[in-house]
C-alpha positions in Angstrom: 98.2 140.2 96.1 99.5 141.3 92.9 96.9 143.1 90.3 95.8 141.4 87.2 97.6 144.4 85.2 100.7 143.9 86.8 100.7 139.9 86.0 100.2 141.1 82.1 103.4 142.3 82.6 105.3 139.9 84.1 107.8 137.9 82.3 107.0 134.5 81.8 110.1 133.4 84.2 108.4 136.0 86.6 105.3 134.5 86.4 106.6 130.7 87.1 108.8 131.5 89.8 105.3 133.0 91.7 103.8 130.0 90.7 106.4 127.8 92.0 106.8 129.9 95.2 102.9 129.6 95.9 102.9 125.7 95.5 106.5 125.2 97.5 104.3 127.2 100.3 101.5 125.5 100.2 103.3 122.0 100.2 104.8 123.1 103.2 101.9 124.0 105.1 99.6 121.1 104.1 102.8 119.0 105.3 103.2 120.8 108.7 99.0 120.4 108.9 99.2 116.7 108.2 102.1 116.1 111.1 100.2 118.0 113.8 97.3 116.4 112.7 99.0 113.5 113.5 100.4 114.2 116.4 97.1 115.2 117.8 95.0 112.4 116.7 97.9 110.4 118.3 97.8 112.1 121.7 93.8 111.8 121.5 94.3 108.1 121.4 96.6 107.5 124.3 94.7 110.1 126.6 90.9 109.4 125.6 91.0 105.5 124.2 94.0 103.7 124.9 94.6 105.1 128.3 91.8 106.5 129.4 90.5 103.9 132.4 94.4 104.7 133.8 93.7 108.5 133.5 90.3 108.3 135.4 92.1 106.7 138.5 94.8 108.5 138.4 97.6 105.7 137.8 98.7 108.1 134.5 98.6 112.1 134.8 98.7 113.5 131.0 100.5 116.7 130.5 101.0 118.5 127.3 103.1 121.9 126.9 104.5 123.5 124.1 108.4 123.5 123.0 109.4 126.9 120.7 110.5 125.2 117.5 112.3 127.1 114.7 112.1 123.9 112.1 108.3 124.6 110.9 107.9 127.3 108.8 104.1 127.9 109.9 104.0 126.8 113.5 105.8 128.5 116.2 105.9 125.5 119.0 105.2 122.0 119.1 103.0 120.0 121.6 105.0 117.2 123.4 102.8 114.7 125.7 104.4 113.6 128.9 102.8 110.6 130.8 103.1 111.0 134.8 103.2 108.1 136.5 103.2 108.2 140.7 107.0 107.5 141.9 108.3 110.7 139.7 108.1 107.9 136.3 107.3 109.5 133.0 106.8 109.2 129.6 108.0 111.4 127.1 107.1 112.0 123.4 108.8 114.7 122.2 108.1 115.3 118.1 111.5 115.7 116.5 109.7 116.7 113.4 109.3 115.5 109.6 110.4 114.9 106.4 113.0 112.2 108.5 114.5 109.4 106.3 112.1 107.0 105.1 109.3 108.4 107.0 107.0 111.6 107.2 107.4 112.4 110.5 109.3 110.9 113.9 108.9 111.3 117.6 111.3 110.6 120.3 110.0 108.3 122.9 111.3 107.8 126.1 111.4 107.6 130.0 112.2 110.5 131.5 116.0 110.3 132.9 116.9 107.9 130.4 117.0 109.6 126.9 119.9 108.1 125.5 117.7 104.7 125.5 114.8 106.3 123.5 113.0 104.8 120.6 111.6 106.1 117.4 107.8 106.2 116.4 108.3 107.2 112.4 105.3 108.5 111.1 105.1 106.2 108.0 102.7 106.0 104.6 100.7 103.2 104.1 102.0 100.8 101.2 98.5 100.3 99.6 97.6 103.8 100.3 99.7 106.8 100.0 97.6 108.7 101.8 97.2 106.7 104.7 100.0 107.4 107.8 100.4 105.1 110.5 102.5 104.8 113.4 105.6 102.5 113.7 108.0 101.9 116.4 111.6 101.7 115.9 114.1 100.3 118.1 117.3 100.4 116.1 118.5 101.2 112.6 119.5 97.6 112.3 115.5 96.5 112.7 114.3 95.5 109.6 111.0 96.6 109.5 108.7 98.7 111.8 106.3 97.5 114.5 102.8 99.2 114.4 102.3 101.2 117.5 98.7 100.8 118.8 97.5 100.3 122.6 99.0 96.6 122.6 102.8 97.6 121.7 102.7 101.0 123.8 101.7 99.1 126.8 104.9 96.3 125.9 107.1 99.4 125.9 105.8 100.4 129.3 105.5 97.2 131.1 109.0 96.4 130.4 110.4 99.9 131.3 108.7 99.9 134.2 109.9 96.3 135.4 113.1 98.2 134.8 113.7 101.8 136.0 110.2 102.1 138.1 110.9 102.8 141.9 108.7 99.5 143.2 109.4 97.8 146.4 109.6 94.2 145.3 110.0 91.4 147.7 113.6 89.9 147.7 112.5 86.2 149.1 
């Protein structure tokens, strides 16, 4: 904290460049604040509403653990959400962090095992609203527009990548 004498005798470039130091901090911050804020309210959703009848029976185990990440300048580590599912199948959303390319914030999504097939979920601004994020997922570059991620689309995903890589004895007649 610098005195109120001492700020009298700044220079005037010595005074902006504080200035302009204190907001570029704070913009960072409130930026990190708003993706984990996201990220949280996200994994809320999947584990309390969208999934939650699958999580009392035990057909999904949730786990959440914390990665060391150097890219924030506030936070230290980063929650990922893994989805176990019985037969050693799970679900990975790993944050690969913000300010991405035509998005605030993106997060890797795949099955464990098979990374090089993930998807994107782009954290994205409402048009109307620039406040307002929502969730989009993001098969390719070459898509030409996001699809909203809510319960019904995260479910798609699932279904068809369990038809694919799950370890289910099927009948062969």
């Amino acid at each position: 904290m610098i005195t109120e004498e001492a700020f009298k005798e700044m220079s005037l470039k010595e005074k902006l460049g504080g200035l302009f130091r204190e907001n570029a901090t704070t913009e960072q911050q409130r930026r990190e604040d708003t993706w984990m804020g996201a990220l949280d309210s996200l994994y809320e959703d999947i584990t309390k509403n969208w999934f939650k009848e699958y999580i009392e029976e035990d057909y999904i185990e949730p786990e959440f653990y914390y990665v060391e990440s150097e890219q924030y300048e506030y936070y230290s580590e980063i929650v990922t959400l893994e989805l176990h599912i019985p037969g050693e199948f799970s679900i990975v959303f790993e944050p690969a962090g913000i300010n991405v390319r035509d998005a605030f914030g993106k997060i890797n999504l795949y099955v464990r095992g098979h990374k090089e097939e993930k998807i994107s979920l782009l954290l994205v601004r409402d048009d109307g609203d620039g406040e307002k994020l929502h969730w989009e997922v993001w098969k390719s570059r070459k898509q030409k527009e996001g699809i909203p991620f809510d319960k019904d689309a995260f479910e798609k995903l699932l279904d068809g990548w369990l038809e694919r890589w799950a370890n289910i004895e099927r009948d062969s007649r």
